[in-house]
C-alpha positions in Angstrom: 0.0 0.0 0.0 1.0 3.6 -0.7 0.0 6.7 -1.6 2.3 6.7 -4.9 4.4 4.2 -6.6 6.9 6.5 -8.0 10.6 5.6 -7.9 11.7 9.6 -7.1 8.2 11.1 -5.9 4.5 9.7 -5.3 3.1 9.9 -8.8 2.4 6.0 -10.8 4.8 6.0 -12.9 8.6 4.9 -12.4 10.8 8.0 -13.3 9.0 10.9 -12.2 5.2 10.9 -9.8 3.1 13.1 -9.6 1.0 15.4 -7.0 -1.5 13.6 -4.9 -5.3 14.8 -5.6 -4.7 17.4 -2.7 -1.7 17.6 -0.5 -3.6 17.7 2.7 -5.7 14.6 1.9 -3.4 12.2 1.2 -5.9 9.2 1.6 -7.3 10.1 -1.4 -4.7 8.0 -3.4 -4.0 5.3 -1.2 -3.9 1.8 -2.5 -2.5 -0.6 -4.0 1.7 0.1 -5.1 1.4 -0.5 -8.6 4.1 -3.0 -8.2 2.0 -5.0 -5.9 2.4 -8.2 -7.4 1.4 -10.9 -5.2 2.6 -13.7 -6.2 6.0 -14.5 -8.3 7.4 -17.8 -9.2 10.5 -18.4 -11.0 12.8 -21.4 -11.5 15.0 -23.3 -13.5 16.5 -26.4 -14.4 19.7 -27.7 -16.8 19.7 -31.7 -16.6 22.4 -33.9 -18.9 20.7 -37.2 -19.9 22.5 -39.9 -18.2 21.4 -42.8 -21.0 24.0 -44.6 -22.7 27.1 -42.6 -20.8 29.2 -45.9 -21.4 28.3 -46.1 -25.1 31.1 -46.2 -27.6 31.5 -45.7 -31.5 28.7 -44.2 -33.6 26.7 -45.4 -30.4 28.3 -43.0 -28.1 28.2 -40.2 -31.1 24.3 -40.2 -31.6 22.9 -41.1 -27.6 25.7 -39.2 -25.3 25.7 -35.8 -24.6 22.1 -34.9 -24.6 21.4 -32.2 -22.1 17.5 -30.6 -21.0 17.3 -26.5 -19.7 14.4 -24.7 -18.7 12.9 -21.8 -17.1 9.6 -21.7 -16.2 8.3 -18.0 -14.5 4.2 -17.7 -13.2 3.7 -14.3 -11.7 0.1 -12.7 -11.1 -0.8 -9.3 -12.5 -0.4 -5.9 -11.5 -2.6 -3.1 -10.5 -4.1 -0.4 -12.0 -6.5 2.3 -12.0 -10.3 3.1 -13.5 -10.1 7.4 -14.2 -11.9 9.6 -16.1 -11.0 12.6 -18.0 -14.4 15.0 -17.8 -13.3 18.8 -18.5 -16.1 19.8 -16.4 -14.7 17.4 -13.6 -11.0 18.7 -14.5 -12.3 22.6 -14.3 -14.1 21.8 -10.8 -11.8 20.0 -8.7 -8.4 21.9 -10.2 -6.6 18.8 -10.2 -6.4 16.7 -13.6 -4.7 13.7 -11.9 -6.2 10.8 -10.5 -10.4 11.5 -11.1 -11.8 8.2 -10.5 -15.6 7.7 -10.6 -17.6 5.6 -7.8 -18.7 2.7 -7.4 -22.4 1.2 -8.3 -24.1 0.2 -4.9 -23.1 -3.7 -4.8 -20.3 -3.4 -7.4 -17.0 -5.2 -7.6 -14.1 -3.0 -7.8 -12.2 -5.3 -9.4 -14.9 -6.7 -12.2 -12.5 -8.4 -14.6 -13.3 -11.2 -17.4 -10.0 -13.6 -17.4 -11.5 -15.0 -20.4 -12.1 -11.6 -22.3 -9.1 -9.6 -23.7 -11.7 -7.8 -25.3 -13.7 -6.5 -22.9 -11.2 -7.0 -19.8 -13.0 -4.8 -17.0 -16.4 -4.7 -16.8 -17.6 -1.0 -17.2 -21.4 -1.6 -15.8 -19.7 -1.6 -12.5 -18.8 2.1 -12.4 -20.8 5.2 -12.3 -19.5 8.8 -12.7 -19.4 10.9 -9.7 -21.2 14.5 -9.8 -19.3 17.4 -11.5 -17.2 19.3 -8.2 -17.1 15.5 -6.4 -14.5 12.8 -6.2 -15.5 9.3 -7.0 -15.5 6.8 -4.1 -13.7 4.1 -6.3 -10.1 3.9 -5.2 -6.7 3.6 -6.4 -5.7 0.7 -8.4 -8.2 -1.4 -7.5 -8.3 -3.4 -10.7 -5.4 -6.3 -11.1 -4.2 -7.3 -14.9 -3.8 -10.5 -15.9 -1.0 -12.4 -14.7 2.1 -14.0 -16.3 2.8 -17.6 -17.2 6.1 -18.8 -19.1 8.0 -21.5 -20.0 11.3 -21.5 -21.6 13.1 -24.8 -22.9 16.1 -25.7 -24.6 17.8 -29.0 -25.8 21.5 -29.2 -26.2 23.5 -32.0 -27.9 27.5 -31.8 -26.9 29.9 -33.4 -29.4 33.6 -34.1 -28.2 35.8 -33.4 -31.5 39.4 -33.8 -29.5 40.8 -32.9 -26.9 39.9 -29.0 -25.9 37.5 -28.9 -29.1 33.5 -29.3 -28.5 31.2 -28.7 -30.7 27.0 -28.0 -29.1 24.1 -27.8 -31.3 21.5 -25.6 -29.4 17.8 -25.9 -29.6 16.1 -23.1 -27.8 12.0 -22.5 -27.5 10.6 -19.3 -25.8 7.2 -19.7 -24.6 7.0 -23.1 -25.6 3.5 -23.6 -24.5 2.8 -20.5 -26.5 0.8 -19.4 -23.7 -0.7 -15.7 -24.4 0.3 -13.4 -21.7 -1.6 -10.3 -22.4 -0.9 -6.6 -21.2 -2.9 -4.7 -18.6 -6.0 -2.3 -20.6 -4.4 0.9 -20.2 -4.8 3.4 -22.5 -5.1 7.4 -22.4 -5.1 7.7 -18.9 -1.4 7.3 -18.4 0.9 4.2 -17.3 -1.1 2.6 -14.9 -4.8 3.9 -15.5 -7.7 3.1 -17.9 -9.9 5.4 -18.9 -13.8 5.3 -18.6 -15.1 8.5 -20.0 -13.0 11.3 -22.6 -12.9 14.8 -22.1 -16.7 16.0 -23.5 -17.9 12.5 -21.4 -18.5 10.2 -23.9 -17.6 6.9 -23.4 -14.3 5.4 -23.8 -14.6 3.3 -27.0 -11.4 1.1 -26.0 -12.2 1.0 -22.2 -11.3 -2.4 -20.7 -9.9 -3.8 -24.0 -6.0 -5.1 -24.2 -3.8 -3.9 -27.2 -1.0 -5.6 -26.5 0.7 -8.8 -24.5 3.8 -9.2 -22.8 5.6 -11.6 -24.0 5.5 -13.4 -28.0 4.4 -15.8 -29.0 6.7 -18.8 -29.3 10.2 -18.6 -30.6 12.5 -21.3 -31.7 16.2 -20.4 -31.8 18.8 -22.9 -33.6 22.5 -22.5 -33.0 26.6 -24.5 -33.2 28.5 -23.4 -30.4 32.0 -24.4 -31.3 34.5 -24.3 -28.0 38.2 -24.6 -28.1 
């Protein structure tokens, strides 16, 4: 929790922050650090085949040396923020940063659709807040989706003479070509979505992903020639 996840100040980004709404209210933008991320897993693994180690002749050549690598990384999302960009809001509370609107009566403040990239974040759930007023939603209440990778490679080592080896390299990047997609921020700044555009019309793109986070999957051959 925090009332600004900047690295120098207390604005959401990670160079420079910004203001809070008002400086003697500082409750007004405390949540979630937008590096929350609950939950991180990484780990890896490099494991040499130990079949046919004693094998000899063409044998030996094709079944030793045979060597398994992988990385495999699971992290949960991040959190971000529902705002709005009314000028009539902007012009009555002074402060352009951080409008969010409220909460329906019974609403989840953090109505996401795992299963929708196109229509993330369920915009029933919010209602604007009166002209001069400050929504009750608060800061980053709304979590991205998370992060699931797995990175493999196979390796085959060939001993030419002494001092000379020779590897053939087969490397996969998101093997499971797993899609890991983005958080739906757009116009509202790095770690906000916004609901409503400056004349309050509707966000067209609200709660829809552009983007993912990682490619899809990637195969990388390559000789590595030691000696």
């Amino acid at each position: 929790m925090d009332d600004g996840s900047g690295v120098t100040s207390t604005g959401d980004n990670f160079v420079q922050g910004q203001r809070g709404d008002y400086t003697w209210d500082m409750k007004l933008k405390r949540g979630l650090a937008s590096f929350d991320v609950r939950h991180s897993f990484t780990t890896n693994f490099g494991y040499e085949l130990p079949v046919f180690k004693t094998a000899n002749g063409w044998r030996g050549v094709v079944a030793k040396g045979w060597q398994l690598n992988g990385i495999l990384t699971m992290s949960s999302g991040y959190p971000f923020s529902i705002e709005e960009a009314r000028s009539a809001q902007v012009n009555a509370i002074g402060n352009r940063d951080n409008l969010r609107p409220s909460l329906i009566p019974g609403g989840h403040s953090n109505p996401i659709r795992k299963d929708n990239p196109d229509s993330y974040v369920d915009a029933s759930q919010f209602v604007l807040a009166p002209v001069g007023m400050f929504g009750n939603l608060g800061r980053n209440t709304v979590i991205s989706p998370g992060l699931f990778t797995f990175d493999g490679s196979l390796f085959k080592n060939f001993t030419l003479a002494e001092n000379h080896k020779l590897q053939f390299r087969a490397e996969f990047f998101n093997l499971t070509n797993h899609p890991n997609f983005g958080a739906p921020v757009q116009g509202g700044g790095i770690n906000n979505a916004l609901l409503v555009n400056a004349d309050g019309s509707p966000n067209a793109n609200f709660g829809q992903i552009s983007y993912t986070r990682t490619s899809a999957r990637q195969i990388q051959l390559a000789l590595r020639y030691t000696f």
